[in-house]
TORKOL-4160 file (C-alpha; in steps of 0.2 Angstrom, whole numbers, padded with zeros to 4 digits, m for minus):
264
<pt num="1" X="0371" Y="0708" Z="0196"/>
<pt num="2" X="0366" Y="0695" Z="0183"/>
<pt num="3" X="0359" Y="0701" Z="0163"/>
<pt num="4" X="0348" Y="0690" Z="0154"/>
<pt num="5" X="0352" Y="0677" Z="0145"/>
<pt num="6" X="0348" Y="0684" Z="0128"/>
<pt num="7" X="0358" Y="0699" Z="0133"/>
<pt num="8" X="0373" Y="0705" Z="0118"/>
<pt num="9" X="0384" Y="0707" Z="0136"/>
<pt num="10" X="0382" Y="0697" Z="0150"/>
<pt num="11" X="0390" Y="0701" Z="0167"/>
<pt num="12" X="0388" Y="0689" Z="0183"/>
<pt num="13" X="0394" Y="0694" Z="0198"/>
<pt num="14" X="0399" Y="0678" Z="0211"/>
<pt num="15" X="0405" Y="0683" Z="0228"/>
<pt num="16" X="0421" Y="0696" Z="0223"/>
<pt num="17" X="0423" Y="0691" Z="0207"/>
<pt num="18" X="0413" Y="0698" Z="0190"/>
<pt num="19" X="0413" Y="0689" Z="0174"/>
<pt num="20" X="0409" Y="0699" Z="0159"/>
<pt num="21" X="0405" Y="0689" Z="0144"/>
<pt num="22" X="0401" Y="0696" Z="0124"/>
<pt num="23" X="0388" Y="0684" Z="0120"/>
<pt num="24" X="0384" Y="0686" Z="0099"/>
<pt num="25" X="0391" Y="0669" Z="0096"/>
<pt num="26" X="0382" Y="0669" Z="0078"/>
<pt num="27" X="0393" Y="0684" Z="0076"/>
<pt num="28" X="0408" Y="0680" Z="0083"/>
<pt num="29" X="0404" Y="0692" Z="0095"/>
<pt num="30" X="0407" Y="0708" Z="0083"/>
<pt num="31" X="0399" Y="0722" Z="0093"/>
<pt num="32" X="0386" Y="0732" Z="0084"/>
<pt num="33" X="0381" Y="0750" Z="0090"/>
<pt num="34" X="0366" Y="0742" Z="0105"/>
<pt num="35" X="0380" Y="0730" Z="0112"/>
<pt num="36" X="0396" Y="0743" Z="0112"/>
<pt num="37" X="0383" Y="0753" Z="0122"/>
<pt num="38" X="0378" Y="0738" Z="0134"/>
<pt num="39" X="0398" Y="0734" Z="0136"/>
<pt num="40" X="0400" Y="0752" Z="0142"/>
<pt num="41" X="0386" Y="0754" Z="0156"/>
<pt num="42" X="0392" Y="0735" Z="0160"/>
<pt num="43" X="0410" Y="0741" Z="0165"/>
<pt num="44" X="0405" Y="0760" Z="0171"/>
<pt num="45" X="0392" Y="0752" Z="0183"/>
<pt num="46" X="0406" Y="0738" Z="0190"/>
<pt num="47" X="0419" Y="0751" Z="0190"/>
<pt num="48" X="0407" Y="0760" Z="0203"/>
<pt num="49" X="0403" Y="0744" Z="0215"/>
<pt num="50" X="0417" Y="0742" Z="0227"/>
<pt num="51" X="0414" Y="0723" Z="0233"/>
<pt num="52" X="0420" Y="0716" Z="0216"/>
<pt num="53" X="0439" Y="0712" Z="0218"/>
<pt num="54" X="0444" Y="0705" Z="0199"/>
<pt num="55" X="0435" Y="0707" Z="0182"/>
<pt num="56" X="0437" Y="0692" Z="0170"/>
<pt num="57" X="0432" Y="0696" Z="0151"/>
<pt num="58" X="0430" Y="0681" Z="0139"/>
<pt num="59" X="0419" Y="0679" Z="0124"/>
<pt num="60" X="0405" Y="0665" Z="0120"/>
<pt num="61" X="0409" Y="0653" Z="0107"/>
<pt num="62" X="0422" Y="0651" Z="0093"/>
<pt num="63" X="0426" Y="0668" Z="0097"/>
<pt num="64" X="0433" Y="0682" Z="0107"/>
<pt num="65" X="0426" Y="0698" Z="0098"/>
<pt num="66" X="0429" Y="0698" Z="0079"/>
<pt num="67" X="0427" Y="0718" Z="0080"/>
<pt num="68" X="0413" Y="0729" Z="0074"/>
<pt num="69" X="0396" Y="0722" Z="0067"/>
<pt num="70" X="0397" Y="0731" Z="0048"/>
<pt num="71" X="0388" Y="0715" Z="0040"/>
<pt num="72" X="0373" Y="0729" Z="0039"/>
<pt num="73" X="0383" Y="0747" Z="0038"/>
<pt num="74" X="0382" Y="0757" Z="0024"/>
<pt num="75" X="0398" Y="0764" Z="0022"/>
<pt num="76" X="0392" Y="0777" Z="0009"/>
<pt num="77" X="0382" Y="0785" Z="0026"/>
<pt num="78" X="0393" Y="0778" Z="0039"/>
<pt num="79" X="0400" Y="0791" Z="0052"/>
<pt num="80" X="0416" Y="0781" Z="0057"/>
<pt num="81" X="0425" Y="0795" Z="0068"/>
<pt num="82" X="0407" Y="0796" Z="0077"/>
<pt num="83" X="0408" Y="0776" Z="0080"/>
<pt num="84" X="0425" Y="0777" Z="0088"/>
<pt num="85" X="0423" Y="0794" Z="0098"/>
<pt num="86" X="0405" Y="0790" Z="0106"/>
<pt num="87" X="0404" Y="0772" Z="0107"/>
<pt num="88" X="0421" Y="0763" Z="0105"/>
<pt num="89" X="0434" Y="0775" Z="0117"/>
<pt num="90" X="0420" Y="0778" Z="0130"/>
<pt num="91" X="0420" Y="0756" Z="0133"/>
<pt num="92" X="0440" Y="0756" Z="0133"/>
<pt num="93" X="0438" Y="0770" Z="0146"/>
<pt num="94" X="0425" Y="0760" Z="0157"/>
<pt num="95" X="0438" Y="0747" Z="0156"/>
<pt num="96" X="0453" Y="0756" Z="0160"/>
<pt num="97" X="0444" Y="0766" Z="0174"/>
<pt num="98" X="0438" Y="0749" Z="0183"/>
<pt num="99" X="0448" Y="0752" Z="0197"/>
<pt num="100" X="0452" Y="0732" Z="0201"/>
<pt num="101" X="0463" Y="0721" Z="0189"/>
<pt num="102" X="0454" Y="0716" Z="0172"/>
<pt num="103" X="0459" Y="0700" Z="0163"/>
<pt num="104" X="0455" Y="0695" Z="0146"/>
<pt num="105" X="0455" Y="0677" Z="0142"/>
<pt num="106" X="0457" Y="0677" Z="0123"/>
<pt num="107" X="0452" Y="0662" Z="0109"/>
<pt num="108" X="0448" Y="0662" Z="0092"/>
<pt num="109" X="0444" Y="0680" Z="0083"/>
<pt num="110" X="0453" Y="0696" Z="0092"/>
<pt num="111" X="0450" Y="0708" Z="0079"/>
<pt num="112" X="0449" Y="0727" Z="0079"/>
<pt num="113" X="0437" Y="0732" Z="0092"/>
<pt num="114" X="0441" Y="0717" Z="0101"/>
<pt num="115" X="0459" Y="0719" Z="0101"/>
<pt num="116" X="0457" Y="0736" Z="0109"/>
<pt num="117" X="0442" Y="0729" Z="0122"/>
<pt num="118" X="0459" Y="0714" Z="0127"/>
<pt num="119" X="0470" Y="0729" Z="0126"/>
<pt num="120" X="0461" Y="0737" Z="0138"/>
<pt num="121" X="0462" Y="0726" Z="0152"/>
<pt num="122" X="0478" Y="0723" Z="0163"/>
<pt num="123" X="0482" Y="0705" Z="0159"/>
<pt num="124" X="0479" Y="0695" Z="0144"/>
<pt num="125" X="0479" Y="0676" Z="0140"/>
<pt num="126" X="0477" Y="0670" Z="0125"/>
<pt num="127" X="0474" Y="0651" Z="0118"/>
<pt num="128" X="0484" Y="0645" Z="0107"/>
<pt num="129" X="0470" Y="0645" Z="0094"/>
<pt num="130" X="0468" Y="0663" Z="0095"/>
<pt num="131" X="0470" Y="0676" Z="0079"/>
<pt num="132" X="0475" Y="0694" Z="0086"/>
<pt num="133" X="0475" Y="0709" Z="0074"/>
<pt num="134" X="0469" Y="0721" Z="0066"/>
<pt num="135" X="0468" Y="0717" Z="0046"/>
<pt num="136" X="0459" Y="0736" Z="0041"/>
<pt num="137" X="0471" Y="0736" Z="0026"/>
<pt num="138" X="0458" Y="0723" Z="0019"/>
<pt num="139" X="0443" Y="0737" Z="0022"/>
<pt num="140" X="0454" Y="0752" Z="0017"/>
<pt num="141" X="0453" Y="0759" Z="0035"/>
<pt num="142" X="0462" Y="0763" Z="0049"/>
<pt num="143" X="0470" Y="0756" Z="0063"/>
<pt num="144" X="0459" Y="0760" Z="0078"/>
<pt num="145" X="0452" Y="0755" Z="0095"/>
<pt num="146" X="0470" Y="0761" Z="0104"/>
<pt num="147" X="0481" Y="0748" Z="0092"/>
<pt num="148" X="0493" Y="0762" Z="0086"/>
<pt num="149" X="0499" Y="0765" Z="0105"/>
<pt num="150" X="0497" Y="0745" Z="0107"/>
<pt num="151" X="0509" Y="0737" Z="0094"/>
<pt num="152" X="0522" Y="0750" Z="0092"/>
<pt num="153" X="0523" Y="0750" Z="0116"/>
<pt num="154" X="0523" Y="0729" Z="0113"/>
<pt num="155" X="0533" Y="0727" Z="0094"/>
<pt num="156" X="0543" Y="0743" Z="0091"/>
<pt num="157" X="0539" Y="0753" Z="0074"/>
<pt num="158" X="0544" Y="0744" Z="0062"/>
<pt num="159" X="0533" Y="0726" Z="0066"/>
<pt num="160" X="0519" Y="0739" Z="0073"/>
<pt num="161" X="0520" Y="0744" Z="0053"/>
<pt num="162" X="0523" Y="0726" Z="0046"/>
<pt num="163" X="0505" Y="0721" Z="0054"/>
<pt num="164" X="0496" Y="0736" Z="0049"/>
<pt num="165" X="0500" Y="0735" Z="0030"/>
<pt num="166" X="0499" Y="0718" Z="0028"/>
<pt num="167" X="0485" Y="0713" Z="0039"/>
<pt num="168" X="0496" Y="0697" Z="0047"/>
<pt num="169" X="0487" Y="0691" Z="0060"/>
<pt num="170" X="0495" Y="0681" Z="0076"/>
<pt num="171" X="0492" Y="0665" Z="0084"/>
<pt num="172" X="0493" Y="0666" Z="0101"/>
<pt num="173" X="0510" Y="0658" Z="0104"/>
<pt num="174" X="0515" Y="0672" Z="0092"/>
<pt num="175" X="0507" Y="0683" Z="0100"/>
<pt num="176" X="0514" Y="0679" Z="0119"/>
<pt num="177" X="0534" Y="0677" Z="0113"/>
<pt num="178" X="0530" Y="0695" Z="0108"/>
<pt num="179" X="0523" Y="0702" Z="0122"/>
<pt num="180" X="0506" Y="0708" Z="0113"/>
<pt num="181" X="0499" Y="0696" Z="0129"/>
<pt num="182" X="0504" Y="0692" Z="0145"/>
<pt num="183" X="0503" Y="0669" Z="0145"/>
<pt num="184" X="0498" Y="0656" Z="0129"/>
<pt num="185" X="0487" Y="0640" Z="0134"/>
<pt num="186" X="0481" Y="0625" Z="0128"/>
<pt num="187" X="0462" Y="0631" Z="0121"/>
<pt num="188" X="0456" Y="0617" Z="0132"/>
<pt num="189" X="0465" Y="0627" Z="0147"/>
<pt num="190" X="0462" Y="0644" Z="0144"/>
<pt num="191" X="0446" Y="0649" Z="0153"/>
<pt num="192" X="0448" Y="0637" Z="0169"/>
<pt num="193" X="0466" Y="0644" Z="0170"/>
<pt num="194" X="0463" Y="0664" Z="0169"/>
<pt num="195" X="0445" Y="0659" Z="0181"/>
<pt num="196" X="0460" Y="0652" Z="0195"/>
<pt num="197" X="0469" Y="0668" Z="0191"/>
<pt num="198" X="0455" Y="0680" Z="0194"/>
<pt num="199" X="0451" Y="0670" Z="0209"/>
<pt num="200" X="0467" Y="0672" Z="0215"/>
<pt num="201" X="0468" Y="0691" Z="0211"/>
<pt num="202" X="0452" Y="0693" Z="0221"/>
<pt num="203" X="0458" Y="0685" Z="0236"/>
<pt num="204" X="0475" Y="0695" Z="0236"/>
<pt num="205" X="0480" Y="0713" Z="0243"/>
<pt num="206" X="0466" Y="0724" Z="0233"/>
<pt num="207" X="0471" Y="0739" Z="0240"/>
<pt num="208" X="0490" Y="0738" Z="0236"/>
<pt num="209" X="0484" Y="0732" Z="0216"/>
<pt num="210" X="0472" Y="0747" Z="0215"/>
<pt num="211" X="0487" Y="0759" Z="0219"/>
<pt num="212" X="0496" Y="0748" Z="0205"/>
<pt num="213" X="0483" Y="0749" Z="0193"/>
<pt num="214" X="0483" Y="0768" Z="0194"/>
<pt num="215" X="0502" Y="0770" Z="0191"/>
<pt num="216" X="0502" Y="0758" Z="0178"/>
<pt num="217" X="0487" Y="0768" Z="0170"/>
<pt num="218" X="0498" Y="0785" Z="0171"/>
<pt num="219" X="0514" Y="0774" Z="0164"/>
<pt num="220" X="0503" Y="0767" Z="0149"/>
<pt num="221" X="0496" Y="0787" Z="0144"/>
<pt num="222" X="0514" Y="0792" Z="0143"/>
<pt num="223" X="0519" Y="0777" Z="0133"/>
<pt num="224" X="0505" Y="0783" Z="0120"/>
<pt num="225" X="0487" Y="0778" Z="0123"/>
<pt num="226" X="0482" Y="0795" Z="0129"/>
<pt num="227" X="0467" Y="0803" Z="0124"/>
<pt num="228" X="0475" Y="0814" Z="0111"/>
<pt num="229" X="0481" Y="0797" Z="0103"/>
<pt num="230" X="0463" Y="0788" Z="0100"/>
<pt num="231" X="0457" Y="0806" Z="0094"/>
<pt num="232" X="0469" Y="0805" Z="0080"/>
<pt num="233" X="0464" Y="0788" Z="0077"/>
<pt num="234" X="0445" Y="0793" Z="0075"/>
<pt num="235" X="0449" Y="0809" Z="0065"/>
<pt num="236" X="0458" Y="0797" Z="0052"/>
<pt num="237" X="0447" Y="0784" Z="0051"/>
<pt num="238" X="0434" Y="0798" Z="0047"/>
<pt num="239" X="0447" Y="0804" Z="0036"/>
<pt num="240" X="0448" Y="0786" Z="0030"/>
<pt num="241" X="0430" Y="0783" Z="0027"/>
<pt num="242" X="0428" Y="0795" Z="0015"/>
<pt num="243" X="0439" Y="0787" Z="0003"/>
<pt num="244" X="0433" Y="0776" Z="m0014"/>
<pt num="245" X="0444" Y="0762" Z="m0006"/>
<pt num="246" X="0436" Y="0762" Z="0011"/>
<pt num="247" X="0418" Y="0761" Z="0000"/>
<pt num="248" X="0426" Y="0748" Z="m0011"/>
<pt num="249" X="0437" Y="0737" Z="0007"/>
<pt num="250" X="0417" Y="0738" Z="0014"/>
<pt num="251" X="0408" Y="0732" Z="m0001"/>
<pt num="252" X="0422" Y="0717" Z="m0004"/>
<pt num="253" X="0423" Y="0712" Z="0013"/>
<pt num="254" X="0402" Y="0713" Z="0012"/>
<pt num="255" X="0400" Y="0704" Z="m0003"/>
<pt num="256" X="0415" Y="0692" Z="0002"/>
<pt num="257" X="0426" Y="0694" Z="m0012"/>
<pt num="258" X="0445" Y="0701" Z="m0014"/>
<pt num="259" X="0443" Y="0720" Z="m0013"/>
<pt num="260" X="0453" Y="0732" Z="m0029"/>
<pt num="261" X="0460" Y="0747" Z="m0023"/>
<pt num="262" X="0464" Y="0760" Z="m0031"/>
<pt num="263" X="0475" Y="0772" Z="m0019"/>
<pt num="264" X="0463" Y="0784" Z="m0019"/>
């Protein structure tokens, strides 16, 4: 199982391990609508093969996932709660439902989508180098991609708050001392360390991790990524997207300038 080289997503599959790679460097691999679908028939077709043993997610280039590809979105047409429902939840769910451990090795840009795609998967490492957020107050939009559930679970209400108006994003020895991912490493380090650890989940007890997986799965639903949860996230960024500062956020970010909200 190997995707051509051009492909948005690539996914190789060597002996029991499968490394699943978002390849728009140029991009800084934001996802536009083709690759979001290519990311999900990716994870639903390894959730379905049973001789892969440990997933390893990573980004090409400078980059992890910088989130969503709006460089050519008309906001004024732009149907945001369709985006989440039917093309961002269904790859979270591929993720989650990939019945072997999934670990994301994180550098650069972890924004937005990305977050949630990291977030999705059981183990995270993060280079030191890495900027992990969410910064929507910038584009007037919402929180999305599961990252209400994520940061109040991993920082408690009140930092879960702090990032989301503020847009702060964290480096990732900020983001390890707070738990929002599981190791830091040197940049240098990061890819051949989480490659050992996949190689080393794959060669370990897959049936006993499996039967882990799944209750960890049911503890995280009732800790607050459930479905009901990224519904109301997509019903308010619809909400959202229907606002003069969502147009305005959109534009500025486009046009590359400081947006001017007005509250409304």
């Amino acid at each position: 199982m190997t995707s051509p080289a051009s492909a948005p997503v690539l996914v190789e599959v060597t002996g029991q391990v499968a490394e699943v790679v978002l390849n728009r460097p140029d991009r800084l691999n934001a996802l536009d609508e083709p690759a979001m679908d290519l990311a999900r028939e990716v994870f639903e077709a390894l959730a379905a093969r049973d001789d892969v043993r440990a997933v390893l997610l990573r980004g090409e280039g400078r980059a992890f996932c910088a989130g969503r590809d709006v460089s050519g979105v008309d906001p004024a047409v732009d149907d945001a709660h369709a985006i989440l429902a039917d093309r961002v939840h269904p790859i979270l769910r591929a993720i989650r439902n990939v019945p072997v451990p999934v670990v994301a090795a994180v550098h650069g840009a972890c924004l937005g989508v990305g977050l949630g795609l990291a977030a999705a998967a059981d183990i995270i490492y993060a280079a030191e180098n890495a900027r992990i957020g969410s910064p929507f107050a910038r584009l007037g939009a919402v929180l999305d991609s599961g990252g209400h559930a994520l940061l109040v679970d991993r920082l408690g209400v009140h930092r879960a708050m702090e990032l989301i108006v503020t847009g702060e994003l964290l480096d990732g020895t900020e983001a390890a001392c707070t738990g929002l991912v599981s190791r830091v490493l040197p940049d240098d380090q990061l890819i051949t360390a989480v490659r050992d650890l996949v190689a080393s989940i794959a060669r370990g007890p897959t049936a006993a991790f499996r039967q882990s997986k799944q209750i960890i799965e049911a503890l995280r639903i009732q800790r607050g990524l459930s479905e009901e949860m990224l519904a109301a996230e997509a019903t308010a960024q619809g909400e959202a997207s229907a606002t003069a500062d969502y147009l305005e956020g959109f534009a500025a970010f486009q046009q590359r300038r400081p947006p001017v909200f007005t509250g409304h």
